[in-house]
C-alpha positions as CSV (number, residue, x, y, z in Angstrom):
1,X,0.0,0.0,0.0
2,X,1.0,2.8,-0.8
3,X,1.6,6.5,1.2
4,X,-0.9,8.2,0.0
5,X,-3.7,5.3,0.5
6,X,-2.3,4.8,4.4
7,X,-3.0,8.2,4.2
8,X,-6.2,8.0,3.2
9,X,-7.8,5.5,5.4
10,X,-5.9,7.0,8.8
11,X,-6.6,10.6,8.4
12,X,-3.1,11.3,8.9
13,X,-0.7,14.0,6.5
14,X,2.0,12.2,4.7
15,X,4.4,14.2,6.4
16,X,3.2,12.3,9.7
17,X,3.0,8.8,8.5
18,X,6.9,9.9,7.3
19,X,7.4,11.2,10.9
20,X,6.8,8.1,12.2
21,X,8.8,6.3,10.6
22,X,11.8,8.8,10.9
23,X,11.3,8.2,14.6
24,X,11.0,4.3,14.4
25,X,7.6,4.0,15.1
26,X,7.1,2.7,11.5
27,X,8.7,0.5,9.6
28,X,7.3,-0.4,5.9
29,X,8.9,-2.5,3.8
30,X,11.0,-0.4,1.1
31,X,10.8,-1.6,-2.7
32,X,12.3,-0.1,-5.4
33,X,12.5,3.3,-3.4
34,X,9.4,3.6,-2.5
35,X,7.8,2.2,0.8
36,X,5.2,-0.6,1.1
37,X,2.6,-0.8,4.5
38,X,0.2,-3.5,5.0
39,X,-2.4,-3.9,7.4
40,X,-0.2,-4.6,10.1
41,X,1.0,-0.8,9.9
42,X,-2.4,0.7,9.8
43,X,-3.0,-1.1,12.9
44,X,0.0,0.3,14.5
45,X,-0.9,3.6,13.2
46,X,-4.4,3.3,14.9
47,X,-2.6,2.6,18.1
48,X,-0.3,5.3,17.9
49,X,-4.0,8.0,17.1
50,X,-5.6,6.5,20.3
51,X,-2.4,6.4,22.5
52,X,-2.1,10.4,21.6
53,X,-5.8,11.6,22.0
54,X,-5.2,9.9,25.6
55,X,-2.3,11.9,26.3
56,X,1.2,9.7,25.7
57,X,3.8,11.3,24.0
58,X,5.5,10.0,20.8
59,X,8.5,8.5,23.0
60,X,6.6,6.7,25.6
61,X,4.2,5.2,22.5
62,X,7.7,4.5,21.1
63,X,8.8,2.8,24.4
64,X,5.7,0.7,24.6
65,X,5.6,-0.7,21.2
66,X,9.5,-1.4,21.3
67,X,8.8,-2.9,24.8
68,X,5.5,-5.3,22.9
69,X,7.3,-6.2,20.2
70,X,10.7,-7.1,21.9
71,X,9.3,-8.7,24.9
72,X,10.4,-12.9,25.3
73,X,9.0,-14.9,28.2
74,X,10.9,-17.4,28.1
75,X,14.3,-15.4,27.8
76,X,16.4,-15.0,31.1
77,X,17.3,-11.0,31.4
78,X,20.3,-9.1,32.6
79,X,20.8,-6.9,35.4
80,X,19.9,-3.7,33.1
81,X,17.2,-5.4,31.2
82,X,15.2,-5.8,34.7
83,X,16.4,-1.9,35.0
84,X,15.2,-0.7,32.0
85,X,11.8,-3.2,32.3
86,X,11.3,-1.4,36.2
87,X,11.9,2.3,34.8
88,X,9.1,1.4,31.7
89,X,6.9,-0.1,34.1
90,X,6.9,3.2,36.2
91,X,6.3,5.1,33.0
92,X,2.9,3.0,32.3
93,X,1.9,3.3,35.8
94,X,1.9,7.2,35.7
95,X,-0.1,7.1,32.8
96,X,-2.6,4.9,34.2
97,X,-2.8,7.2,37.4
98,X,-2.9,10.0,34.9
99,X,-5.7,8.7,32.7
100,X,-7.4,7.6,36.0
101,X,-7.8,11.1,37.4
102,X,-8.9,11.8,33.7
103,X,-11.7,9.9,33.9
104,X,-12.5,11.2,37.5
105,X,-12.8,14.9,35.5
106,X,-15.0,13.8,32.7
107,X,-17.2,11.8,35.1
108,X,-17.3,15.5,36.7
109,X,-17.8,17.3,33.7
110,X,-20.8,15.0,32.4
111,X,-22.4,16.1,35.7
112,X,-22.2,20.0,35.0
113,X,-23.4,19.5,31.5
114,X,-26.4,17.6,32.6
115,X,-27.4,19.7,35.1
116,X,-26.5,22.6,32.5
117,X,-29.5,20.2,30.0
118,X,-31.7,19.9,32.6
119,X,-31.8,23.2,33.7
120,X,-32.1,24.5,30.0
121,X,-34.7,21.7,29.4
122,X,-36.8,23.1,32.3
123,X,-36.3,26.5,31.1
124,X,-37.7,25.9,27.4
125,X,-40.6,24.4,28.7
126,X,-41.2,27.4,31.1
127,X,-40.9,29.5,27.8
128,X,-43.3,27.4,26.3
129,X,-46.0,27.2,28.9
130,X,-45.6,31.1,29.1
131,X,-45.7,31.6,25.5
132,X,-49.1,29.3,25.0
133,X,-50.5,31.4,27.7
């Protein structure tokens, strides 16, 4: 597939499907100069979209798909391995607190605007009983 179709069916620039890929979150195949995605990187481009619109940056997205992608049961780790697993850990943890106390302001939020609705609800029928009168 082609640039300009990814393009197309993520809503993205081509600039930032290139972006990604200068940064290594990307990585089509490259034939004859030009690069090839498949599905696979739409996907990964549909996790990047909903991993910004709830607030990671490009390095941590960067960190956890590196981290998915990388990641062997099975394999015994070093010393700095556990390090670096501990210190991404952290990272994911903030963000969960962070999206956590997210939630707690949209759950507050929803309440103003339905008391806002109810209140302008109320109002409009006022209007209307006044106005029928």
């Amino acid at each position: 597939m082609k640039i300009s179709e990814v393009a197309s069916c993520t809503g993205l620039s081509k600039d930032t499907i290139r972006y990604y890929e200068k940064v290594g979150l990307l990585h089509p195949k490259a034939e004859k100069h030009h690069r090839d995605y498949n599905e696979q990187d739409i996907e990964i481009i549909e996790v990047i979209v909903k991993l910004k619109d709830t607030g990671f940056s490009l390095k941590e997205i960067k960190m956890l798909l590196d981290w998915s992608k990388d990641t062997d049961e099975n394999q015994k780790m070093t010393k700095d391995e556990i390090q670096n697993l501990k210190q991404i850990r952290e990272v994911f943890r903030n963000k969960q607190q962070q999206m956590i106390q997210k939630e707690e302001q949209i759950k507050e939020i929803k309440q103003v605007l339905l008391r806002a609705d109810n209140k302008i609800e109320y109002l409009l029928k006022e209007n209307k009983r006044i106005n029928i009168q």
